[in-house]
C-alpha positions as CSV (number, residue, x, y, z in Angstrom):
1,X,-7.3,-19.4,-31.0
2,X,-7.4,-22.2,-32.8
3,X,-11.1,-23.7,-34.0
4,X,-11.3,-27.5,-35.1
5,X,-14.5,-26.9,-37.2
6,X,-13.3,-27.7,-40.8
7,X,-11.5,-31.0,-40.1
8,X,-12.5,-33.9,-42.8
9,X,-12.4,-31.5,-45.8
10,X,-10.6,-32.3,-48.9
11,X,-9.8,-30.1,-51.3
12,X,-9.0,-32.5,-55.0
13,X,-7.9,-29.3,-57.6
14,X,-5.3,-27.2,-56.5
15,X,-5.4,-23.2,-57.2
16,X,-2.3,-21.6,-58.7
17,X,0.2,-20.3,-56.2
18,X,-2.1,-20.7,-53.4
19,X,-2.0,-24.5,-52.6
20,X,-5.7,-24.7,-52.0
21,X,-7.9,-27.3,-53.7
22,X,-11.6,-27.4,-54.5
23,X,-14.3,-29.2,-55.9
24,X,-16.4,-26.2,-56.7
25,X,-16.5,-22.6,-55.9
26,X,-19.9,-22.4,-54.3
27,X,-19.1,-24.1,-51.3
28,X,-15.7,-22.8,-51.1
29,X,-18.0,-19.1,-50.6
30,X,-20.1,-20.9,-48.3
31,X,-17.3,-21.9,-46.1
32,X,-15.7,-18.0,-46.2
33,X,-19.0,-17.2,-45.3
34,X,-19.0,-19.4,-42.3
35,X,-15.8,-18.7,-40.9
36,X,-16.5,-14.7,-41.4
37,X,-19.8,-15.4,-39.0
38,X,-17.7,-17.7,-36.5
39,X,-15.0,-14.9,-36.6
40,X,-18.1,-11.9,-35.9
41,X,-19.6,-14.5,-33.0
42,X,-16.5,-15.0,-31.2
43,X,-15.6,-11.5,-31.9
44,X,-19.2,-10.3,-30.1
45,X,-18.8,-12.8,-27.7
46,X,-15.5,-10.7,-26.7
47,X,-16.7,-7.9,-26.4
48,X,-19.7,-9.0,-24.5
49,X,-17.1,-10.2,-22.1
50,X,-15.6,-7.1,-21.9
51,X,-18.7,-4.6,-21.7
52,X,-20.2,-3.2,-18.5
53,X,-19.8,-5.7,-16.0
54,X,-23.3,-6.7,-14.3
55,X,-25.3,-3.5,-14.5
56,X,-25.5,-3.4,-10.5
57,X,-24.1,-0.2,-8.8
58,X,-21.9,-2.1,-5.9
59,X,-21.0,-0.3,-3.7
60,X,-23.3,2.8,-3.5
61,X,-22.2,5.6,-1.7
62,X,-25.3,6.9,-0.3
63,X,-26.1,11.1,0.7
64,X,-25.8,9.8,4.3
65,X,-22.1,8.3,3.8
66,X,-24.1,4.8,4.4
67,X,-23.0,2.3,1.4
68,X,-25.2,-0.6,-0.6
69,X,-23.7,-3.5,-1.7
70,X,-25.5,-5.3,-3.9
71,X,-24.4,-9.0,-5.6
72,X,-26.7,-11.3,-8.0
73,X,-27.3,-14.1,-7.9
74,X,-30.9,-16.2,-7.9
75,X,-29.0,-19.8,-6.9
76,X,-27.6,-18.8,-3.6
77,X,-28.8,-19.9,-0.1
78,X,-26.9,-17.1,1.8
79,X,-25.1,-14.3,0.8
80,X,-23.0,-12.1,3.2
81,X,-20.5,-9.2,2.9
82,X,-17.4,-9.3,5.0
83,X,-15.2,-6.0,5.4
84,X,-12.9,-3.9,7.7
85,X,-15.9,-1.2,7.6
86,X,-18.3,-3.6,9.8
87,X,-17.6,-4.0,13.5
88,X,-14.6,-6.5,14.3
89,X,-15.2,-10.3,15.7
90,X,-12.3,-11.8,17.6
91,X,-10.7,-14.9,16.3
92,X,-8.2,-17.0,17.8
93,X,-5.6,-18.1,15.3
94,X,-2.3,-20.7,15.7
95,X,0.6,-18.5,14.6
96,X,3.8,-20.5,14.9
97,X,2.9,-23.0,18.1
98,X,1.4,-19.5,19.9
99,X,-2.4,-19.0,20.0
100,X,-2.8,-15.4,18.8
101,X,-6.0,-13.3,19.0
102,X,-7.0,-10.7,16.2
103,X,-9.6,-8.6,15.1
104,X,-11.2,-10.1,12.0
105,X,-13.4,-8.2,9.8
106,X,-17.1,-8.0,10.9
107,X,-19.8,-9.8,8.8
108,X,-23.0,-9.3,8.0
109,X,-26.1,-10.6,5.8
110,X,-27.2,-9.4,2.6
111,X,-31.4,-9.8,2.1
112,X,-32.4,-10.8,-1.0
113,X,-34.8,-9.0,-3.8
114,X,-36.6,-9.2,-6.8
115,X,-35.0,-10.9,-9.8
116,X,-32.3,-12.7,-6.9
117,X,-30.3,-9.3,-6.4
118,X,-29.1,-9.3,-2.7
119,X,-28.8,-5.9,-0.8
120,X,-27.5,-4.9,2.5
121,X,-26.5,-1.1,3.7
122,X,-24.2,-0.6,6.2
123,X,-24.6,2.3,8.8
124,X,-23.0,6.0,7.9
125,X,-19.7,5.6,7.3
126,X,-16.6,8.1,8.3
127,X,-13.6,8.7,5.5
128,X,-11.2,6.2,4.8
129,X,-10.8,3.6,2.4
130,X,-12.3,0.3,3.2
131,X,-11.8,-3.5,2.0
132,X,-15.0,-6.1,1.5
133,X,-15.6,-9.0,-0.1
134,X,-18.3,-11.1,-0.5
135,X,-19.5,-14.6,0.9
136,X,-21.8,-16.4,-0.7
137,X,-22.5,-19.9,0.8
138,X,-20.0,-19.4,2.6
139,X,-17.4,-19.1,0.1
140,X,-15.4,-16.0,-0.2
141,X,-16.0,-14.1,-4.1
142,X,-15.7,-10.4,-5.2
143,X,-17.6,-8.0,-6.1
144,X,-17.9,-8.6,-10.0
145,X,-19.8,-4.8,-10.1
146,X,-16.6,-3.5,-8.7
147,X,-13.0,-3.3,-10.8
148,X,-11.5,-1.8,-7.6
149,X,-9.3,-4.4,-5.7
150,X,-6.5,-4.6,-3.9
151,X,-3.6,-7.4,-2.6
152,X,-2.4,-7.6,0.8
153,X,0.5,-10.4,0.6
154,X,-1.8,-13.1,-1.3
155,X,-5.1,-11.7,-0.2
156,X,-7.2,-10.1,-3.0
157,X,-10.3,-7.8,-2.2
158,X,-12.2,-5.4,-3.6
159,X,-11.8,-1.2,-2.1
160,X,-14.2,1.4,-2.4
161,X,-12.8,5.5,-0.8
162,X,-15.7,7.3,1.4
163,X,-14.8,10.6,2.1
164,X,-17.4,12.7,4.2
165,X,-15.9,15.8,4.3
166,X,-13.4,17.8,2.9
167,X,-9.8,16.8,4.8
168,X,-11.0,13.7,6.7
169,X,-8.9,10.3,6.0
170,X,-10.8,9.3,2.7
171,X,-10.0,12.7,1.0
172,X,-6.3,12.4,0.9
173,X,-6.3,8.6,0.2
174,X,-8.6,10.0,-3.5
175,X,-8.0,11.3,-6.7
176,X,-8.3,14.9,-6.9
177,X,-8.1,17.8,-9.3
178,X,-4.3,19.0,-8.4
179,X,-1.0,18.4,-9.7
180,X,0.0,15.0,-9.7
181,X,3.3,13.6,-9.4
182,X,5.0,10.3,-11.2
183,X,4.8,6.6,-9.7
184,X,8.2,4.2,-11.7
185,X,8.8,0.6,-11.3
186,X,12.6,0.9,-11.2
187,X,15.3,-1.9,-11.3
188,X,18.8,-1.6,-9.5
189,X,21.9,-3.8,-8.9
190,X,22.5,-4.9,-5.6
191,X,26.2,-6.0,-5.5
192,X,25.6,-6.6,-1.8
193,X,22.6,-9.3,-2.7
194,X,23.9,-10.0,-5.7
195,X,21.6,-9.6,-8.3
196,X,18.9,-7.2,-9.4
197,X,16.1,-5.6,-7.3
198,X,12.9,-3.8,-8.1
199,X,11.8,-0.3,-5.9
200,X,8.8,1.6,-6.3
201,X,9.5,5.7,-6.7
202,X,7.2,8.5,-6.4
203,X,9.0,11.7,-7.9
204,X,6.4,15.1,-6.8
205,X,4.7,17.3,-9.4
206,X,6.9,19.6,-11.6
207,X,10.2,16.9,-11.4
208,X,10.4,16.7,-14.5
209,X,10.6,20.1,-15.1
210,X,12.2,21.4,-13.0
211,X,16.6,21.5,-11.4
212,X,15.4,21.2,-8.1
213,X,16.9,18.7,-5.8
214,X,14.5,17.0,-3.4
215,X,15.0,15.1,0.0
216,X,14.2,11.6,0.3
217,X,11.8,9.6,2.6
218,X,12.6,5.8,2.2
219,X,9.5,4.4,3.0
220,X,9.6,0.3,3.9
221,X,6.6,-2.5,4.0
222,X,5.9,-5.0,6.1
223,X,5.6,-8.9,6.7
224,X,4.3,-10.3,3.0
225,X,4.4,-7.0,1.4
226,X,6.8,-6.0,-1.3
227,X,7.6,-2.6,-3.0
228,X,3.8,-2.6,-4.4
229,X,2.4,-2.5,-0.8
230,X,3.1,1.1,0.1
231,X,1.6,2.9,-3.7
232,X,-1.2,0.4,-3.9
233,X,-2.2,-0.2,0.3
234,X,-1.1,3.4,1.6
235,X,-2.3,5.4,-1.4
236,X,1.3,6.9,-0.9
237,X,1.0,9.0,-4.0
238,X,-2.7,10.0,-3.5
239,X,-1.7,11.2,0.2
240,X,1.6,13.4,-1.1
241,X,-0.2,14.5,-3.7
242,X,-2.9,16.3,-2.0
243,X,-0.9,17.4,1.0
244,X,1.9,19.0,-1.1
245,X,-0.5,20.7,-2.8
246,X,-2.1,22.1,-0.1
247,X,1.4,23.2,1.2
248,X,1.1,20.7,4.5
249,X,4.2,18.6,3.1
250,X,7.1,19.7,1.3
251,X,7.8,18.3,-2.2
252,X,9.6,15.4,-1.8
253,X,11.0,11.9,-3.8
254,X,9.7,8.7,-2.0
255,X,11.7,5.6,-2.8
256,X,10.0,2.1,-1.6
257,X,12.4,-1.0,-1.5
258,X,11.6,-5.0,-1.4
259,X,12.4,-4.9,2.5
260,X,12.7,-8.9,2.0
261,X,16.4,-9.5,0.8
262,X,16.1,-13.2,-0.5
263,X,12.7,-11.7,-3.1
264,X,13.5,-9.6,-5.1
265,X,10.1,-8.1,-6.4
266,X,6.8,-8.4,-6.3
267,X,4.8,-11.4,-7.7
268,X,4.8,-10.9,-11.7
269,X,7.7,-8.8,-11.6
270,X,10.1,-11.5,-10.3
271,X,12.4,-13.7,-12.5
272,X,10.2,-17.1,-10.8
273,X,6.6,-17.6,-10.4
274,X,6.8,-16.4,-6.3
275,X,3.9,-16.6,-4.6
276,X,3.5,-14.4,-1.6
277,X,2.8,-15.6,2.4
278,X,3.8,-13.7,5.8
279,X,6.5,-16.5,6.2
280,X,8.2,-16.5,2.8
281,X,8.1,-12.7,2.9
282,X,9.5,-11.6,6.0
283,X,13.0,-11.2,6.5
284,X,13.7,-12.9,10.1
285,X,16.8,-10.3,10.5
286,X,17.9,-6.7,9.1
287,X,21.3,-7.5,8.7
288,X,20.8,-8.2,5.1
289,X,18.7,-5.4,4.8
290,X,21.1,-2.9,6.4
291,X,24.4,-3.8,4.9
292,X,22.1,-3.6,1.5
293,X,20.5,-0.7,2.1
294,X,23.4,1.6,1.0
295,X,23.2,-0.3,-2.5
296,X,19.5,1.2,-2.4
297,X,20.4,4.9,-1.3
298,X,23.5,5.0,-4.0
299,X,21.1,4.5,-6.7
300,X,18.5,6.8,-5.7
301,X,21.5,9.4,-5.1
302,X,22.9,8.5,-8.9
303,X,19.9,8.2,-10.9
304,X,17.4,11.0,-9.0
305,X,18.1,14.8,-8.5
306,X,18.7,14.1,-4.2
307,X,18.8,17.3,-1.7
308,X,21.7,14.4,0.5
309,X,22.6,15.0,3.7
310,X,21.4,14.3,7.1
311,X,18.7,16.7,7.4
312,X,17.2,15.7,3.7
313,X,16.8,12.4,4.2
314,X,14.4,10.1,6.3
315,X,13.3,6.9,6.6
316,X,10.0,4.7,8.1
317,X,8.3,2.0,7.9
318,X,5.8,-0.2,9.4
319,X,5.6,-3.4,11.2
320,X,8.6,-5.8,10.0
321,X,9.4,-2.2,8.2
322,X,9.8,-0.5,11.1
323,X,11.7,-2.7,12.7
324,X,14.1,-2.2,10.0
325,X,13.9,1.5,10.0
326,X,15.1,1.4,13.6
327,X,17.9,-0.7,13.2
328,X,19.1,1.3,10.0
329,X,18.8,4.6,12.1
330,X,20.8,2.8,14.2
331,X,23.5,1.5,12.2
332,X,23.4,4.4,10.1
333,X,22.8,7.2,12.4
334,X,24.7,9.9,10.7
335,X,22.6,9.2,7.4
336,X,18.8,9.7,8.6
337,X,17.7,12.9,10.4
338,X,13.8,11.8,10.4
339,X,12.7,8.0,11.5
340,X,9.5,7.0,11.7
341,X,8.4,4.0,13.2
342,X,5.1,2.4,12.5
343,X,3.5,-0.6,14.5
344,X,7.0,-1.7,14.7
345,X,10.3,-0.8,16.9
346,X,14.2,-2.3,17.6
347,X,15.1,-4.2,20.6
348,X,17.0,-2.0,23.4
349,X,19.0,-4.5,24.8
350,X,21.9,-4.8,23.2
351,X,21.6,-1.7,21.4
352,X,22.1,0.9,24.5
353,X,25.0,2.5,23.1
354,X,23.6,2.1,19.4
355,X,20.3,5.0,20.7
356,X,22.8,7.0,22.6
357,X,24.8,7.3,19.1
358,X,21.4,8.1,17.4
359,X,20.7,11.0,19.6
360,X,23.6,12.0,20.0
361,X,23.5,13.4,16.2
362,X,20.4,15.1,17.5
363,X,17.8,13.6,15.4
364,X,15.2,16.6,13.8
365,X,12.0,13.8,14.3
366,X,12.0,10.3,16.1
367,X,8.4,9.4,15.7
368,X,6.9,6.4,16.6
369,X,2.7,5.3,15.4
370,X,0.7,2.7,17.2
371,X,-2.9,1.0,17.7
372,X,-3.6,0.7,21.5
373,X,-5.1,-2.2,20.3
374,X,-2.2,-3.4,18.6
375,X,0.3,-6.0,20.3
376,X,3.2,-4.1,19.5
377,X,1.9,-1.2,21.9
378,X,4.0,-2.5,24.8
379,X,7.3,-2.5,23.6
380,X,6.7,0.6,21.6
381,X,5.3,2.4,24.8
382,X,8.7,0.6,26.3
383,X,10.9,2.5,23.6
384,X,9.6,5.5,24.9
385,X,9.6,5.1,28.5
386,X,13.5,4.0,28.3
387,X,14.1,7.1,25.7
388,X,12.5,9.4,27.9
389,X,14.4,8.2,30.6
390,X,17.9,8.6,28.5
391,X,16.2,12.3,27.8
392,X,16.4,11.4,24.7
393,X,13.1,13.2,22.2
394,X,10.5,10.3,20.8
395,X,7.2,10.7,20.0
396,X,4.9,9.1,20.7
397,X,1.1,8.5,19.0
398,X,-1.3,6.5,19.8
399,X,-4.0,5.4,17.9
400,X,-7.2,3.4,18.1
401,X,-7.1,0.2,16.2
402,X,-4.7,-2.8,15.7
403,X,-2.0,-4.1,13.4
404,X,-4.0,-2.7,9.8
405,X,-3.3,-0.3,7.3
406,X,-6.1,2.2,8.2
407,X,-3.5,2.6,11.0
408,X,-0.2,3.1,8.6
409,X,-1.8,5.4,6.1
410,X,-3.1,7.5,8.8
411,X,0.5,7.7,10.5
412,X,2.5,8.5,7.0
413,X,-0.2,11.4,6.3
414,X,1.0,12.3,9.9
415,X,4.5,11.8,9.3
416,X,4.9,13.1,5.9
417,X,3.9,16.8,7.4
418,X,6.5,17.2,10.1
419,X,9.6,16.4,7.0
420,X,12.1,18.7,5.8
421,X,10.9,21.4,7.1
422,X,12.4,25.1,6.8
423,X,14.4,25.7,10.1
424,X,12.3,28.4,11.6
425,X,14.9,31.8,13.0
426,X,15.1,31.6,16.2
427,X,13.6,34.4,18.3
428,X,15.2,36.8,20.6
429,X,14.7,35.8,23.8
430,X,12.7,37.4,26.3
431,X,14.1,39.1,29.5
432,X,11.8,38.3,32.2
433,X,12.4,40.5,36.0
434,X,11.2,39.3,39.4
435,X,10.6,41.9,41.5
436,X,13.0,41.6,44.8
437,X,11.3,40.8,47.8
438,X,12.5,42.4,51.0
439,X,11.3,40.9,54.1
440,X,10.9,43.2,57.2
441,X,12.1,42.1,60.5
């Protein structure tokens, strides 16, 4: 940084072989004496900036599973807390000429203390990981006590993991004391996009030590999200993690792609300054997506130690995601033996004999997650009801909740369990006799 403090002076006698003029050496000490105090303040200054933060504890995670926000400041008129763990309030939005209807985070009032500290605790809380931010005159800010945030598309706000109980949601989304597997940032050619292309790959515990091979889950975002979405929104490493290490889930290598063929990474990682909306980051067809996706797969199968095959490989996704994940099964359906379809399905007309192919191959899992509350609900129960009707195996669950990501991490801890699993031997069949019944004249 540069400081303009010593403009004016003149320096008439030069030093040997150091260019530097003075009139006296006194002051010349007193300046070095200046600067070295400037150099300690700004130096103080930061580390000031960089020191604890504002000595609140926001949030507080109470014995009760309640949580106290707290947010200073003695200028403000009103200061609320808006977040996904409050009840929702409906508002009507304009998406694309159609009036929509959506569950918005709740909100609700902080009271304010001593010394202009605001408070508020919410009710007891169950385990998940929950999303808040703060509104103070009515303008949205974060918690500057908390250095946990998140972004969803361009939406930043701050996290905070409640877990009440040993195995409830908020466990597996945390940190715990077992063996922890590797998260890369990996770049690959696309000769199908032409060009480069990030993906985000989890690799289980002991990989690197190990010869192993491992099946592969391809796991895809949705609308606005990238190949950050799935690690940093679905806690995708936390969950395998901890259920691998509890033996629920086998060991396995998760690769997440840029579903959106026209970006090619996240924002930062990209060659241009791309700045994230639902609109410019959602890919209005798959085709792209599925004639690219074997660019993707031929990587991962080159540069990872893959278990290929049918019945080692699966793919999901959610929303736009799996939308995709159903037409890849589709026009791949000799390459995927598991699909998982979150919040988000194919069309069936059109694609009649496209299913019949799919099952035909006799998929292990066809699993499809919902919200009852969530719009996609009708042609997801649809799917079923016409699969069912083909006799051909979905499943189906149904959740509470909408179109959120309390939804899609709760359906991949699901998902993740019922993958690559060991065939189980068959067992001898049973004989079963009915007794002959004679009737008498």
């Amino acid at each position: 940084m540069f400081f303009p403090l010593f403009n004016g002076f003149v320096y008439p006698e030069e030093i040997a072989n150091f260019g530097i003029t003075i009139y006296d050496t006194v002051p010349m000490k007193r300046l070095v004496l200046l600067a070295s105090l400037l150099v300690f303040a700004v130096s103080a200054s930061a580390q000031q900036a960089l020191g604890p933060g504002t000595g609140l504890v926001s949030p507080e995670i109470n014995p009760d599973h309640s949580v106290t926000f707290r947010y200073h400041n003695p200028k403000a008129v009103t200061v609320q807390v808006t977040g996904d763990f409050l009840p929702t309030r409906p508002i009507e939005v304009d998406f694309g000429g159609r009036k929509m209807v959506y569950d918005a985070p709740g909100v609700a009032d902080l009271k304010e203390g001593p010394d202009g500290v605001w408070t508020y605790t919410s009710a007891p809380l169950t385990g998940e990981l929950y999303s808040y931010s703060f509104l103070v005159d009515g303008r949205k800010t974060m918690d500057p006590s908390n250095v946990h945030q998140n972004r969803d598309v361009a939406t930043w706000t701050n996290i905070f993991i409640l877990s009440a109980q040993p195995g409830d949601k908020g466990w597996y989304y945390g940190v715990h004391n077992v063996p922890h597997g590797t998260v890369a940032h990996v770049w690959y050619e696309s000769p199908t996009l032409n060009g480069q292309r990030r993906m985000t790959v989890y690799t289980p515990a002991g990989y690197e030590d190990s010869t192993r091979q491992y099946p592969v889950l391809y796991l895809l975002h949705g609308s606005g999200g990238d190949e950050d979405a799935w690690s940093d929104l679905g806690r995708t490493a936390q969950i395998l993690d901890n259920l691998i290490a509890e033996g629920k889930a086998q060991p396995m290598i998760v690769v997440m792609p840029n579903g959106v063929w026209f970006n090619q990474a996240a924002p930062g990682a990209a060659v241009d300054n791309f700045q994230p909306t639902m609109a410019n980051s959602r890919s209005q067809s798959t085709i792209e997506i599925e004639d690219s996706f074997p660019d993707v797969m031929s990587f991962v199968e080159k540069h990872y130690r893959v278990a290929k095959g049918y019945a080692n490989t699966a793919v999901a996704g959610l929303s736009m995601g799996g939308r995709q994940s159903c037409m890849l099964s589709l026009h791949y359906p000799d390459r995927f033996g598991y699909v998982g379809l979150f919040s988000g399905v194919g069309t069936i007309e059109g694609n009649e004999q496209a299913f019949a192919k799919v099952f035909a191959y006799e998929p292990k899992l066809y699993w499809i997650g919902c919200g009852k509350a969530d719009g996609i609900m009708e042609n997801s129960r649809r799917l079923k009801q016409w699969c069912d009707f083909q006799g051909f195996p979905v499943t189906l669950y149904e959740s509470e909740g909408g179109h959120i990501w309390r939804n899609w991490r709760e359906y991949l801890t699901i998902f993740a369990q019922k993958l690559f699993l060991e065939p189980q031997p068959k067992k001898k069949p049973v004989t079963r006799y009915t007794a002959a019944v004679t009737e008498e004249d």
